[in-house]
N, C-alpha and C positions, 0 to 999 in steps of 0.2 A: 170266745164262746164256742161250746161243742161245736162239731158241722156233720153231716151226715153227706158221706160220698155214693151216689146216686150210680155210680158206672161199678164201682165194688162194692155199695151193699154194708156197707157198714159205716156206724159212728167214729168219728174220729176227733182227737185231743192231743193238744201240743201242751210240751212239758217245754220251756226253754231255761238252757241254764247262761246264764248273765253273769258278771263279773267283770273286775279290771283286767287288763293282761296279763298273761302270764300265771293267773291264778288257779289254772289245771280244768280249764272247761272243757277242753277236748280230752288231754287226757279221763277225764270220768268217762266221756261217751267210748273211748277204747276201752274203759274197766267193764263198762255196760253193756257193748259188744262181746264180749267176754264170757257174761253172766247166762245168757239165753243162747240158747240152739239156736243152729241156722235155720231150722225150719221155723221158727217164733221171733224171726228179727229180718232183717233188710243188711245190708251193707252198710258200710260208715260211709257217707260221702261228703268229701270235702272238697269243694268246686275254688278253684282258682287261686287253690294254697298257693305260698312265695315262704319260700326257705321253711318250712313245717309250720308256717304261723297260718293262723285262720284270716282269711280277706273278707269272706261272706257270710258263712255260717259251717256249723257239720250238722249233718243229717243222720237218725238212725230210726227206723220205725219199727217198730214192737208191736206185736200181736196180744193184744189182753184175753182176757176171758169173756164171752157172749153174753150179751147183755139180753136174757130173754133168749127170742131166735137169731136176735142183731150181731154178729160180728163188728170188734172195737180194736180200733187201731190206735196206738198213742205215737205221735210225732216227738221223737226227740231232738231238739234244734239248739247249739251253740250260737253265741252272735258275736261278731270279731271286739277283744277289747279294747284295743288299741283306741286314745281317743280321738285322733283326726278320722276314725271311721264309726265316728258315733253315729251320720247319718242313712249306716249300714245297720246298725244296731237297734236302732227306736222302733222301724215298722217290727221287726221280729218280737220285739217284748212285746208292743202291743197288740198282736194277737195270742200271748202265750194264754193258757188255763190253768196251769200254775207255773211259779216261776222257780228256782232253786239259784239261789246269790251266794255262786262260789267265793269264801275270801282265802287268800293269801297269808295262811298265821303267821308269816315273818315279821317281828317289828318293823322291819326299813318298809313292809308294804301295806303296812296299815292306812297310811295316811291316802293314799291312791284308792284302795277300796271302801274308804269312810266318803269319799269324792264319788268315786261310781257308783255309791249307793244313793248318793244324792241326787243324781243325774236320773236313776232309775225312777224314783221315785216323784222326778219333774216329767217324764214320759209318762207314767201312768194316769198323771190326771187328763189324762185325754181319755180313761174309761169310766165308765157309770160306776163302774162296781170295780177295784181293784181284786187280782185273782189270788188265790191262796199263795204264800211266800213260805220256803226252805230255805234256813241258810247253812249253808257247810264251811265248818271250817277247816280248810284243807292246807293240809303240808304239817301235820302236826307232829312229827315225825324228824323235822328243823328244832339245832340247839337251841333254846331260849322263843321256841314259838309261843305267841300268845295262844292263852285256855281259850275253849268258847265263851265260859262267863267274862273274859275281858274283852271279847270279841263282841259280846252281845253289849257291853257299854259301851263300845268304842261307836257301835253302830245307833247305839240307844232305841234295841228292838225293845218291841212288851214282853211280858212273859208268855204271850200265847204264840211265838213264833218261835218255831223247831228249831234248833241248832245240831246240828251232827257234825261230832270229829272227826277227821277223815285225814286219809295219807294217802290220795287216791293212785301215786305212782304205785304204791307197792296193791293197791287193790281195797285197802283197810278203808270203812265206813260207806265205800258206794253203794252195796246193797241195800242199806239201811236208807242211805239217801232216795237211792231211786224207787228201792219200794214206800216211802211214805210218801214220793211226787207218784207215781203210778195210782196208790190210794186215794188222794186226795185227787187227780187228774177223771177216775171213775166216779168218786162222791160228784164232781163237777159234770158229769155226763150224766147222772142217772137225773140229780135233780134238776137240769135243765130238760131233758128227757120225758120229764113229768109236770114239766108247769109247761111242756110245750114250746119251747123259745131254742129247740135245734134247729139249725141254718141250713142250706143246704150247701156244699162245699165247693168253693172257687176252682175252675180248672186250673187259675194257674199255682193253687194251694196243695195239691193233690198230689204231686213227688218233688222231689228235691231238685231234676230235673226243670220241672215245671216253674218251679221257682225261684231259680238260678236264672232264665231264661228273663223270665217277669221284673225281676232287681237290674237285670242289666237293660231292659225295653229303658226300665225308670229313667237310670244314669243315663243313658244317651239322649233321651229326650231332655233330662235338664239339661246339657252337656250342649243340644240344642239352643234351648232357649237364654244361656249364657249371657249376657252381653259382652262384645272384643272389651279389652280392657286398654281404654288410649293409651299412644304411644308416647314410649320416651322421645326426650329431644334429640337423642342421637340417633335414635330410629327412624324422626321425622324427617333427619337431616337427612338421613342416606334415600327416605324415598324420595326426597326431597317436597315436603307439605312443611312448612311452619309448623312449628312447637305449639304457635300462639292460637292456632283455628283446631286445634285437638281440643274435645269437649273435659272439663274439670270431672276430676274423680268424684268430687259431691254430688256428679248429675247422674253418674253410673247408677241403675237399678243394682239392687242389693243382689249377691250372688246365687244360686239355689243349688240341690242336691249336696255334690262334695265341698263345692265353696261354699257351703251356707256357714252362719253362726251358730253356735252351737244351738243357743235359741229358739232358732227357726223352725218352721216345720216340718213332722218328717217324712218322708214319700209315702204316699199313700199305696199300698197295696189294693185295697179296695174300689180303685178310682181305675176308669177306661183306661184300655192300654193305650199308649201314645197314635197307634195308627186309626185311631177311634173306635176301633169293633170294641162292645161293649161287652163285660164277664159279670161275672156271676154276683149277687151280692156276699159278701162276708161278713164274717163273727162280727166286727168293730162296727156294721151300720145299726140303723137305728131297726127296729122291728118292722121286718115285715106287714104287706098289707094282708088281711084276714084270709082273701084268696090261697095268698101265696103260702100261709100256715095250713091250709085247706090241704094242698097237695101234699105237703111236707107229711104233715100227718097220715096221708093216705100210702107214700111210702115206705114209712117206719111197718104201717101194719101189714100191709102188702112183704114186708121183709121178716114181719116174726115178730116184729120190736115193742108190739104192745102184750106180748105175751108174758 
C-alpha cells in the first residue's frame, strides 16, 4: 500500500521485480538507472552483493511527477532469487504496489520460473487485495527462447496480465516494462490517495540504507532465538557428555528466519525491532484507527496533496 513519508513530504510506491535467479532483475534496475537523469533517480544500491549476485535486494528510487502539490517517489527494489534465500524475498513482495515477474525465456529455465511463480503467488495470500502483476519476458534475444504467448501458458496467466519482450542486457523492452509498472504504481497512489487508505511511512522503509539495517536487526534476532542443534556423538565424546542425555532432534523447535521451511513465515517488516522500541505502522497492517487517518489526512493537505 502507498505510504506517505512525513520527513520528505511526499507519497511514495514500491514497484518490486521478483523472479528466479538469474533471470536479469538487477540487470533491468541498471537498464532503468540508465533511463532517467541523475537529478530524477537515486543510485543503484546493492547492500551485501557476493560475487555480483544479489543477497538482499537492489535499490533505485525515481522521482514521478507531483501528484497535485504532493511530490511522488517510486521505490524500485530487486529481491535475491536464489532459493535458499527466499526468506529474504517474501517480506520484500509483500509490501510491493505492483509487482513485475521477470522470466528467463530460455527453455532449460522455464521450469525454475513456473516454480518461482508459484512460490510468489503462496506469498501473496498474505494480502487482502493482491497488487497489480508485469510479466517480462526477458532474454529474448537467446537461440530458441521461448515467445511470451508460450511464456504466458507456461505460467497460465489470464489475458488481462501484461507481458513484455525484453532483452534487458542489451536495454530492449525495459522502458516499456518500467513505464507500465511506474503507470500502474501512480493509478495505485492516486486511488488509494482518494478512498484515504495512505499509510504513513515506516522509518525503517524510507532508504535502502534504512532497510538494509532493518532485514539484518530481523536475521540476528532469529539467529538469536535458534535453538543449538544437539550434538553428534563424536562431539559428545570429545566434550565428554553422553550421546545418550543429548535431547532427540524431534524435541528441537522448528528453525526460524534462514533455517525456516520454505513454508514458514516470513519476517515481518512490520513488527518491533528486536530491541523492542516500536516503528511505524506499515502498508501490510490492518487500517488504521480513525485518529490516526485524522492526521494522515491533515498531512497530505497541509503538503498540497488535496489539491
Amino acid at each position: 500500500m502507498a505510504a506517505y513519508d512525513t520527513d520528505r513530504r511526499c507519497l511514495v510506491a514500491r514497484i518490486v521485480f521478483d523472479g528466479a535467479a538469474l533471470a536479469g532483475k538487477t540487470t533491468n534496475l541498471k537498464a532503468v538507472r540508465n533511463l532517467f537523469p541523475v537529478e530524477r533517480r537515486s543510485e543503484l544500491y546493492t547492500p551485501g552483493a557476493l560475487k555480483g549476485r544479489t543477497m538482499f535486494f537492489d535499490w533505485l528510487e525515481i522521482d514521478g511527477n507531483p501528484a497535485g502539490k504532493i511530490g511522488v517517489k517510486f521505490q524500485l527494489i530487486t529481491v535475491p532469487g536464489q532459493k535458499h534465500r527466499n526468506y529474504r524475498r517474501r517480506p520484500l513482495v509483500e509490501l510491493a504496489d505492483v509487482i513485475v515477474f521477470v522470466v528467463d525465456s530460455d527453455p532449460f529455465s522455464i521450469v525454475e520460473s513456473v516454480r518461482t511463480y508459484g512460490r510468489l503467488f503462496a506469498f501473496l495470500r498474505r494480502r487482502d487485495q493482491p497488487p497489480p502483476l508485469i510479466v517480462q519476458a526477458n532474454k529474448q534475444d537467446l537461440p530458441g527462447a521461448l515467445t511470451p504467448e508460450q511464456i504466458r501458458r507456461r505460467l497460465k496467466l489470464s489475458a488481462e496480465v501484461p507481458i513484455v519482450a525484453a532483452a534487458s542486457l542489451k536495454g530492449d523492452g525495459v522502458r516499456r516494462t518500467v513505464s507500465y509498472a511506474l503507470q500502474l504504481a501512480r493509478e495505485e497512489i492516486l486511488a488509494q490517495k482518494q478512498a484515504g487508505r495512505v499509510r504513513r511511512l515506516a522509518p525503517h522503509l524510507a532508504s535502502a540504507d534504512a532497510l538494509f539495517m532493518r532485514m539484518l536487526d530481523i536475521e540476528a534476532s532469529s539467529e538469536e532465538r535458534r535453538p543449538r542443534q544437539p550434538p553428534s556423538t563424536a562431539e559428545a565424546s570429545i566434550e565428554g557428555v553422553p550421546a545418550s542425555v543429548a535431547p532427540p532432534a524431534e524435541a528441537a523447535a522448528m528453525p526460524v528466519g534462514p533455517h525456516a521451511d520454505v513454508a514458514s513465515p516470513a519476517p515481518d517488516l512490520a513488527s518491533p525491532a528486536p530491541d523492542g522500541s516500536p516503528e511505524a505502522t506499515v502498508d501490510s497492517t490492518p487500517p488504521p484507527p480513525v485518529a490516526e487517518q485524522t492526521i494522515e489526512a491533515a498531512d497530505l493537505a497541509a503538503a498540497g496533496g488535496d489539491q
